[in-house]
PDB file as gemmi writes it, atoms N, CA and C in Angstrom:
CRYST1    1.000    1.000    1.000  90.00  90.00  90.00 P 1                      
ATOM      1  N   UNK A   1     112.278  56.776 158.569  1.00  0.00           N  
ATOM      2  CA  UNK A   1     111.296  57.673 157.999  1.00  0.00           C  
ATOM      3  C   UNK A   1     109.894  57.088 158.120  1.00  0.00           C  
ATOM      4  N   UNK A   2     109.876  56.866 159.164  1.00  0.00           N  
ATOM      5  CA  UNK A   2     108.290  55.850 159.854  1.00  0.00           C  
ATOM      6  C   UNK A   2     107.245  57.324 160.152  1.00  0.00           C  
ATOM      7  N   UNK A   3     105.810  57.310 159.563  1.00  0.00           N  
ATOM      8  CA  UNK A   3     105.260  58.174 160.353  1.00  0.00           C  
ATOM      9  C   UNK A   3     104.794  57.637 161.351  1.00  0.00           C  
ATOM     10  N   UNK A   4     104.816  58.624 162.342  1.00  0.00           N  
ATOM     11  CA  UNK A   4     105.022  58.426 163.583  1.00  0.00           C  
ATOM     12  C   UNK A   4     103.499  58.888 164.101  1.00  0.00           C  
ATOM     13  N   UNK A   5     102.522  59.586 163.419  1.00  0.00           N  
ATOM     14  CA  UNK A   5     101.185  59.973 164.113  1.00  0.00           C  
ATOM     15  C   UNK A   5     100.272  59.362 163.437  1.00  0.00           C  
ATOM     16  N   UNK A   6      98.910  59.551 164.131  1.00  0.00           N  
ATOM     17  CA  UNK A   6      97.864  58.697 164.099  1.00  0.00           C  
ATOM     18  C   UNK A   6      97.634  58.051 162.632  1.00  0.00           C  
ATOM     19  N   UNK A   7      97.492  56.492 163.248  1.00  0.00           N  
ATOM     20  CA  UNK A   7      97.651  55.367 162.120  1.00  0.00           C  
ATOM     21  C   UNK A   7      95.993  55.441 161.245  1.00  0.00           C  
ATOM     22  N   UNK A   8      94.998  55.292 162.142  1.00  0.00           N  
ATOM     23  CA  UNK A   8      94.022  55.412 161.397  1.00  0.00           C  
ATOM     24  C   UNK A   8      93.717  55.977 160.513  1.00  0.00           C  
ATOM     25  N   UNK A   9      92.763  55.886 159.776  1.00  0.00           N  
ATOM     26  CA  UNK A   9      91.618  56.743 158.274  1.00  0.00           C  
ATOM     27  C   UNK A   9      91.226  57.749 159.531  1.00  0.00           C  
ATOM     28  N   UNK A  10      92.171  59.006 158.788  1.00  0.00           N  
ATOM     29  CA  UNK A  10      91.632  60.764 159.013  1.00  0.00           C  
ATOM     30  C   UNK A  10      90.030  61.014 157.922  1.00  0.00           C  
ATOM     31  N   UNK A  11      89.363  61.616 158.559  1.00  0.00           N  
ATOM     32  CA  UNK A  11      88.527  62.472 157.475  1.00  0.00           C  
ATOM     33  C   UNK A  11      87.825  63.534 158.266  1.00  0.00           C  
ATOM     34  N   UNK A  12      86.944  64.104 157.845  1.00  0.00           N  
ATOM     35  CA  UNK A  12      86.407  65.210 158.067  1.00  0.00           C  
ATOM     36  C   UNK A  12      84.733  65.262 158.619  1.00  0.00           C  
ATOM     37  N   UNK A  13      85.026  66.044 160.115  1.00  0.00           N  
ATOM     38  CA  UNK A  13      84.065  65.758 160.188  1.00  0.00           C  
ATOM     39  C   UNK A  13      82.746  66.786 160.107  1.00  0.00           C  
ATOM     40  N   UNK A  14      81.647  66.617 160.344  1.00  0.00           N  
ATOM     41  CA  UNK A  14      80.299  67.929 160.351  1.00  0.00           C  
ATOM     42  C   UNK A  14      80.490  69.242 160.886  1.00  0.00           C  
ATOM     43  N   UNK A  15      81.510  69.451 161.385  1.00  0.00           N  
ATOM     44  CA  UNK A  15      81.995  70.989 162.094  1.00  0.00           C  
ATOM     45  C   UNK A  15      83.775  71.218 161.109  1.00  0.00           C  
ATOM     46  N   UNK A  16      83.703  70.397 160.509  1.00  0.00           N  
ATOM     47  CA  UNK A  16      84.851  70.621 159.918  1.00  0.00           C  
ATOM     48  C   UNK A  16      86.540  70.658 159.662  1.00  0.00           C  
ATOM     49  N   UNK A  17      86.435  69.810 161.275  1.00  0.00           N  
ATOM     50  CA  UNK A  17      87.370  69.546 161.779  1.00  0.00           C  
ATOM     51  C   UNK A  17      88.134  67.797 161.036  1.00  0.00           C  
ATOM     52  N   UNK A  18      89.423  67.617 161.465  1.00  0.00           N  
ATOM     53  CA  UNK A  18      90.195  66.547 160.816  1.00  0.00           C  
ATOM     54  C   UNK A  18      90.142  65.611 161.924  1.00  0.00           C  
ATOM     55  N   UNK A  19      89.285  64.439 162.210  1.00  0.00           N  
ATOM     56  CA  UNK A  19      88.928  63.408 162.952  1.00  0.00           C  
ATOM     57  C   UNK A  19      89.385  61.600 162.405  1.00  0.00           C  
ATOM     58  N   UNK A  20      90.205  60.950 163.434  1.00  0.00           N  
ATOM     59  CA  UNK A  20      89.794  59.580 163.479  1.00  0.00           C  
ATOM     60  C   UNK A  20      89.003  59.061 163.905  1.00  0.00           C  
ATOM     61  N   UNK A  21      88.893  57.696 164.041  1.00  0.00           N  
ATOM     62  CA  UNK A  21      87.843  57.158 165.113  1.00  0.00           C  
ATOM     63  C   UNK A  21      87.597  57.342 166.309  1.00  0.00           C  
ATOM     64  N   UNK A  22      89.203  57.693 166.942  1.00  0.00           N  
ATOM     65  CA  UNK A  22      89.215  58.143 167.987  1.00  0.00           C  
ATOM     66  C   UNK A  22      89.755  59.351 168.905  1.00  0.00           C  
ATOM     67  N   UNK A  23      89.907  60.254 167.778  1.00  0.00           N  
ATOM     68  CA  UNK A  23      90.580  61.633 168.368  1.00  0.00           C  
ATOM     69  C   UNK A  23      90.613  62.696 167.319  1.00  0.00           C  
ATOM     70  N   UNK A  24      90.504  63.465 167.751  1.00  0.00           N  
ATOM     71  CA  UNK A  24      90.653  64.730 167.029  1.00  0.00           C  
ATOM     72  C   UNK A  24      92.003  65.323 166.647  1.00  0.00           C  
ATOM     73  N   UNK A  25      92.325  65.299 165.037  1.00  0.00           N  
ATOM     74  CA  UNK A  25      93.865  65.332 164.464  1.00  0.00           C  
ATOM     75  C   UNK A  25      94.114  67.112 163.986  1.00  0.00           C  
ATOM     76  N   UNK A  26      92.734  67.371 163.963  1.00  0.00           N  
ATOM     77  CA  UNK A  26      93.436  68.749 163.688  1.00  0.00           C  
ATOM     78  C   UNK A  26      91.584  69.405 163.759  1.00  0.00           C  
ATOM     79  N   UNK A  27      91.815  71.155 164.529  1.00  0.00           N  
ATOM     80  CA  UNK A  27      90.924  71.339 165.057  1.00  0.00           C  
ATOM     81  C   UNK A  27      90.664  72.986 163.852  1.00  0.00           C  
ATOM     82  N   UNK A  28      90.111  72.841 163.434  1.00  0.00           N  
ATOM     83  CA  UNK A  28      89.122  74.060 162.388  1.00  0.00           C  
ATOM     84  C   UNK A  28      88.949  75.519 163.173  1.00  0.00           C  
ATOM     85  N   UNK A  29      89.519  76.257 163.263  1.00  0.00           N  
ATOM     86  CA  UNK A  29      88.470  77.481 163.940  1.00  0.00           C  
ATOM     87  C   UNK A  29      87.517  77.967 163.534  1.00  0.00           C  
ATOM     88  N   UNK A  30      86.075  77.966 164.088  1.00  0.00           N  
ATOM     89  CA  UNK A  30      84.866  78.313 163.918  1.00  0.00           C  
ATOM     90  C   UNK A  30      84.912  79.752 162.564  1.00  0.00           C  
ATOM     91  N   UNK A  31      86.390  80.367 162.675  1.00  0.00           N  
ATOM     92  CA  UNK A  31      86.300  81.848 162.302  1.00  0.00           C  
ATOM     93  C   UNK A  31      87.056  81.546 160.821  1.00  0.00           C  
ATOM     94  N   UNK A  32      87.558  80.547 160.782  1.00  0.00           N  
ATOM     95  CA  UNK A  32      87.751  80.061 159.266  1.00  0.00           C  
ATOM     96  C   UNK A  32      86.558  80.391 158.399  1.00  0.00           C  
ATOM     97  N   UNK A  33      86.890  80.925 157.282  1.00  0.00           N  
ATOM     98  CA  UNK A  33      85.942  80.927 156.286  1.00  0.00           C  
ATOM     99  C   UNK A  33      85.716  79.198 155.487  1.00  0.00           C  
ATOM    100  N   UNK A  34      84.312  78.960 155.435  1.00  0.00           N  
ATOM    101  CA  UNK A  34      83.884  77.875 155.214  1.00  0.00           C  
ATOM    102  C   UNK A  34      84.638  76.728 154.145  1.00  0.00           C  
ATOM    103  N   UNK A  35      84.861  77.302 152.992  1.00  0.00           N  
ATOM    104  CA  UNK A  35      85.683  77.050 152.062  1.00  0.00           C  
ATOM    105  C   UNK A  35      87.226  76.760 151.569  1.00  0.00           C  
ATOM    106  N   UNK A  36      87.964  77.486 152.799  1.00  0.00           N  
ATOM    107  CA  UNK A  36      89.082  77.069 153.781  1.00  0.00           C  
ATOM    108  C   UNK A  36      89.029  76.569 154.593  1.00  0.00           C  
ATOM    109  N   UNK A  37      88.227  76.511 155.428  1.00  0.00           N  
ATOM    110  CA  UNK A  37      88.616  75.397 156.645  1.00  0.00           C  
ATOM    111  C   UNK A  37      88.140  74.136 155.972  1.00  0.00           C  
ATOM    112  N   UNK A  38      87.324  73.772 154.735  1.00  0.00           N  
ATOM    113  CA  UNK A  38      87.108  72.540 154.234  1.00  0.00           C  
ATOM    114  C   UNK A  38      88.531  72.234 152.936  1.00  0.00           C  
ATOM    115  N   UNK A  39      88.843  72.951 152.656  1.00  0.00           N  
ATOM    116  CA  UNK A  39      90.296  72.865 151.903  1.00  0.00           C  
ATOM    117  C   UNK A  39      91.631  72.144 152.641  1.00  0.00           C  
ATOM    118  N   UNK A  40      91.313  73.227 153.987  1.00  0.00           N  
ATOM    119  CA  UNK A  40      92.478  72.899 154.892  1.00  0.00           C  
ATOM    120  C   UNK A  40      92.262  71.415 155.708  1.00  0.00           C  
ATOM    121  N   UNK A  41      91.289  71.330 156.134  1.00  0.00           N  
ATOM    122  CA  UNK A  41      90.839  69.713 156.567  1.00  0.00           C  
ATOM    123  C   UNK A  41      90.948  68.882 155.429  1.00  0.00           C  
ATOM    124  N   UNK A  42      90.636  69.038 154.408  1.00  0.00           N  
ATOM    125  CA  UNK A  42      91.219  67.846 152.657  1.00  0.00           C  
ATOM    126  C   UNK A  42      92.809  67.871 152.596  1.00  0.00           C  
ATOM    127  N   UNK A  43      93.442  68.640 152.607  1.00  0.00           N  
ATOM    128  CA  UNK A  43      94.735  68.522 152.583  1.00  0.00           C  
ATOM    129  C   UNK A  43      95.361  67.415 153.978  1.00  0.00           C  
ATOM    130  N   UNK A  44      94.991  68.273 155.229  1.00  0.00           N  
ATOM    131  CA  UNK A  44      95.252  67.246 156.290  1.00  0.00           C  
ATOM    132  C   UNK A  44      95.062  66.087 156.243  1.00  0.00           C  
ATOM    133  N   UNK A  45      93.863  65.946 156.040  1.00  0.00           N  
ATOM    134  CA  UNK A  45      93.089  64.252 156.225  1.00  0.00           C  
ATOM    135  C   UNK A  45      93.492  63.435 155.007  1.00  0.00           C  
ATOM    136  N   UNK A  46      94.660  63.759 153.870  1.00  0.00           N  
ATOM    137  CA  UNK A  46      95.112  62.984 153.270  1.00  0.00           C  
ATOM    138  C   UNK A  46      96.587  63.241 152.830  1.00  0.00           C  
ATOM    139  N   UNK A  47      96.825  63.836 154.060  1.00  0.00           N  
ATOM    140  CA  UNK A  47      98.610  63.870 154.390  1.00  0.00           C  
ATOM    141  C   UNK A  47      99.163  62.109 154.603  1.00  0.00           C  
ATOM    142  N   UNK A  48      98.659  61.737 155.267  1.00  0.00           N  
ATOM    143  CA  UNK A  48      99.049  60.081 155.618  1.00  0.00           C  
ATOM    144  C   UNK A  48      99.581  59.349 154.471  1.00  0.00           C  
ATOM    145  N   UNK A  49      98.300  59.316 153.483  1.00  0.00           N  
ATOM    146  CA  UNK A  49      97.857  58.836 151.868  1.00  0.00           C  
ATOM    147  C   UNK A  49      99.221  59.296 150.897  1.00  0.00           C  
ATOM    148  N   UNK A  50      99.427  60.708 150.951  1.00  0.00           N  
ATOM    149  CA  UNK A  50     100.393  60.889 150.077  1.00  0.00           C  
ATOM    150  C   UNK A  50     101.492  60.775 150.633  1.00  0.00           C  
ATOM    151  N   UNK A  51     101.894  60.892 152.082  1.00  0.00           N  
ATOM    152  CA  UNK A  51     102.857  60.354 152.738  1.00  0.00           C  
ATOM    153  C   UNK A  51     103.431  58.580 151.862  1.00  0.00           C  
ATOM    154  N   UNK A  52     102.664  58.116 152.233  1.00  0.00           N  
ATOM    155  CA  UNK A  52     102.587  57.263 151.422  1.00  0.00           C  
ATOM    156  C   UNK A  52     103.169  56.751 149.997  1.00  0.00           C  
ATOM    157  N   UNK A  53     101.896  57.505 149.271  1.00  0.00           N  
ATOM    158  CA  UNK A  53     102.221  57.448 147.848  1.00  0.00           C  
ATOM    159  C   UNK A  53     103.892  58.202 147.494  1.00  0.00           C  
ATOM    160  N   UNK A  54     104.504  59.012 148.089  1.00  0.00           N  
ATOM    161  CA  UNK A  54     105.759  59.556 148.005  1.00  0.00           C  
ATOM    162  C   UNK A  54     106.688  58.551 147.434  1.00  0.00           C  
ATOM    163  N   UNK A  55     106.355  57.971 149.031  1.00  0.00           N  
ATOM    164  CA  UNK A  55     107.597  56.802 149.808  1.00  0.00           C  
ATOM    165  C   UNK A  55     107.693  56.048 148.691  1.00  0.00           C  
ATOM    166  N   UNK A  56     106.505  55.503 148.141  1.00  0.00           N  
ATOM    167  CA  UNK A  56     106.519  54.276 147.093  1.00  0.00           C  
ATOM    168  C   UNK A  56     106.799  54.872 145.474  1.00  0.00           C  
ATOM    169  N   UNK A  57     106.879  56.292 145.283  1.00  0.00           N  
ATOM    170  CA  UNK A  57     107.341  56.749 143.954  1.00  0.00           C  
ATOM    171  C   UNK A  57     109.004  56.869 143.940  1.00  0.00           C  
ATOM    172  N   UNK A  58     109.937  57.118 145.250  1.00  0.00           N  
ATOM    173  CA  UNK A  58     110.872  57.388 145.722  1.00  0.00           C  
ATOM    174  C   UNK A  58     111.685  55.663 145.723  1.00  0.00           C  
ATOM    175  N   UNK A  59     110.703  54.692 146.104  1.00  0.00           N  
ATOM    176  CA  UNK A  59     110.883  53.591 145.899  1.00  0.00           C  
ATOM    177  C   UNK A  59     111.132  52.929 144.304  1.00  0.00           C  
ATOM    178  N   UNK A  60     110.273  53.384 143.553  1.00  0.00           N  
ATOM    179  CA  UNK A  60     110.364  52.808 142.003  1.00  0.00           C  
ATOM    180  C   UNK A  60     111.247  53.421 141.294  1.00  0.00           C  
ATOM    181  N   UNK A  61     111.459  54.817 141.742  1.00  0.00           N  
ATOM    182  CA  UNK A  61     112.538  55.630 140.821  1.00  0.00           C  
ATOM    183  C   UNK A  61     113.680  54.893 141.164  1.00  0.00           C  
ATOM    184  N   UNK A  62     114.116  55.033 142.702  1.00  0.00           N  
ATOM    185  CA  UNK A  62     115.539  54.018 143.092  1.00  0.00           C  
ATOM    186  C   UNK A  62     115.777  53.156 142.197  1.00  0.00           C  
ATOM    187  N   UNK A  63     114.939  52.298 142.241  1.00  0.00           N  
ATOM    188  CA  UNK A  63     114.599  50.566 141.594  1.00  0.00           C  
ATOM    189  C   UNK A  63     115.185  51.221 140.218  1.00  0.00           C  
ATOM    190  N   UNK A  64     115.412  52.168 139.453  1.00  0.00           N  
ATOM    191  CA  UNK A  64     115.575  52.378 138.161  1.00  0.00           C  
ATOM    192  C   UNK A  64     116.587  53.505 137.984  1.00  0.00           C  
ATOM    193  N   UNK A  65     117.399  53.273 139.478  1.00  0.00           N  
ATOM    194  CA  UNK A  65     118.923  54.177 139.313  1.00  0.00           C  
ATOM    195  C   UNK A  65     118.622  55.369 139.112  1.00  0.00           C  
ATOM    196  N   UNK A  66     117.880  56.135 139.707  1.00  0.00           N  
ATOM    197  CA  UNK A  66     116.964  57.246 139.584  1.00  0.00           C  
ATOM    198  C   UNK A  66     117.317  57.900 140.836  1.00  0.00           C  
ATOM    199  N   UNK A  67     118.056  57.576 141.681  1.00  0.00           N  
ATOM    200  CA  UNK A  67     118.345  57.988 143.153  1.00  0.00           C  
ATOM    201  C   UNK A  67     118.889  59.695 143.494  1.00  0.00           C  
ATOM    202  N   UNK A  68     119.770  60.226 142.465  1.00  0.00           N  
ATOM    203  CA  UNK A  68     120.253  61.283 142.316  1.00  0.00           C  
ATOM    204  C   UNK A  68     119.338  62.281 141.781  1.00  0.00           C  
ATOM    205  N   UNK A  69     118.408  62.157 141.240  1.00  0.00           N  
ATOM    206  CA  UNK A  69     117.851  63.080 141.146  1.00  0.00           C  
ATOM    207  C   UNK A  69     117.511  64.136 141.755  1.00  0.00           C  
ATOM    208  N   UNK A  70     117.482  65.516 141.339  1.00  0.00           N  
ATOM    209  CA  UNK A  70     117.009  66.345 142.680  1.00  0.00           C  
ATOM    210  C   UNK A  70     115.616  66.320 142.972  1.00  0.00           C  
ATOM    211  N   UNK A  71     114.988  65.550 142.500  1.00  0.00           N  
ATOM    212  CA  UNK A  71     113.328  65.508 142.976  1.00  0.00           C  
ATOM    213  C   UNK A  71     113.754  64.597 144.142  1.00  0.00           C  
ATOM    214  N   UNK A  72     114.327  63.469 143.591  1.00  0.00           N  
ATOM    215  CA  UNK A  72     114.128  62.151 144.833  1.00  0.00           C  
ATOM    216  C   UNK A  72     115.065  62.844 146.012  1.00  0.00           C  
ATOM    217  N   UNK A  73     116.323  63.889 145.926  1.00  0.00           N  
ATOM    218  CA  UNK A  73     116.492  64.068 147.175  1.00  0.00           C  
ATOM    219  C   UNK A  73     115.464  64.852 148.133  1.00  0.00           C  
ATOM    220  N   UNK A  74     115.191  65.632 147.603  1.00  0.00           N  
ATOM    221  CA  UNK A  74     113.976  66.780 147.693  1.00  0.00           C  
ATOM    222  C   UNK A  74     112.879  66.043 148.836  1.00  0.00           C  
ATOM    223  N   UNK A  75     112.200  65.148 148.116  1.00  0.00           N  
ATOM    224  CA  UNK A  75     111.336  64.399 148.668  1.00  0.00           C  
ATOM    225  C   UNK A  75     111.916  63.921 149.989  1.00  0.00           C  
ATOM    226  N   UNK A  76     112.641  63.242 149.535  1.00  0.00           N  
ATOM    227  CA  UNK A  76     113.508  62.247 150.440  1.00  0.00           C  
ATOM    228  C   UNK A  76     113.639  63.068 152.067  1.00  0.00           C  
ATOM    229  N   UNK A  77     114.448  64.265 151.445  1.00  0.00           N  
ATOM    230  CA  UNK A  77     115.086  65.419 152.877  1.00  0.00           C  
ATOM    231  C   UNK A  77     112.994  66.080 153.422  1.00  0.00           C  
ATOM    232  N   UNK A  78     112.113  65.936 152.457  1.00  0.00           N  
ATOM    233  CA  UNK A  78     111.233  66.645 153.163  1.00  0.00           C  
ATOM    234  C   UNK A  78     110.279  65.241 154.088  1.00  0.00           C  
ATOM    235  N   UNK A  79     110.317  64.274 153.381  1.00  0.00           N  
ATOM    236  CA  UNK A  79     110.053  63.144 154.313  1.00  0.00           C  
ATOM    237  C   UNK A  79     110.513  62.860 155.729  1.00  0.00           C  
ATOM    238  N   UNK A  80     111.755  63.090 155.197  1.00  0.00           N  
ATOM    239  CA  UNK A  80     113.105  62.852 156.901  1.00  0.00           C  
ATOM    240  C   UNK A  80     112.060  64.629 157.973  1.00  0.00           C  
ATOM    241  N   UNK A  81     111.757  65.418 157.296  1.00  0.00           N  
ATOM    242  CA  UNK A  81     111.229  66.672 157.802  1.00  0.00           C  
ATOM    243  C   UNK A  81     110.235  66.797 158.758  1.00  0.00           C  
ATOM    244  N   UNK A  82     109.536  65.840 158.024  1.00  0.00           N  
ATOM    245  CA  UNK A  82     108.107  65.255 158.350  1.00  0.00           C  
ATOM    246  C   UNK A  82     108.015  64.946 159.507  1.00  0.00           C  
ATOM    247  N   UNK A  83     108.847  63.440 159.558  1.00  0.00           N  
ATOM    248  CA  UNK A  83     108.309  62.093 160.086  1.00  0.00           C  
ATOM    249  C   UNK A  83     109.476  62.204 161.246  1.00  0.00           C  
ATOM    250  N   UNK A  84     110.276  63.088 161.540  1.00  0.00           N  
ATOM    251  CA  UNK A  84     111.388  63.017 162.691  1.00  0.00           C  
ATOM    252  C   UNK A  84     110.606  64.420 163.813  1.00  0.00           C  
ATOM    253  N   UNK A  85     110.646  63.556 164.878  1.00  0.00           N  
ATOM    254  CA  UNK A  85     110.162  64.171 166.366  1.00  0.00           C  
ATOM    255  C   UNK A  85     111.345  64.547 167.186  1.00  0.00           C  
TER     256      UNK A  85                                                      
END                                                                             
């Protein structure tokens, strides 16, 4: 359950689009209304982050026999969703 796409800090750039340092991660259409396409680029550009933060809540619950839960499978099966090509 490795993500598998661009490792760098996503953010947003002056046209509104979801940018790394070196490529463009997700592209805005001009015809987006302003307020959505800056919603929709915030969500993207910190998919990685909560990717993240998941893994390591999924981690502490385990640690505390917490494994069965239907949140942690939930997570778990939408992670495997994610991160498999």
């Amino acid at each position: 359950m490795e993500f598998k796409g661009t490792k760098s800090k996503w953010y947003i750039n002056r046209y509104g689009n979801v940018v790394t340092e070196n490529e463009e991660v997700a592209y805005m259409p001009s015809l987006t209304k302003k307020e959505h396409k800056e919603a929709n680029a915030l969500l993207i550009s910190k998919a990685p982050e909560m990717l993240e933060m998941i893994k390591l809540l999924i981690d502490r619950l385990e640690e505390n026999d917490l494994k069965e839960l239907s949140a942690v499978k939930r997570a778990k099966y939408l992670i495997k969703e994610a991160t498999e090509i």
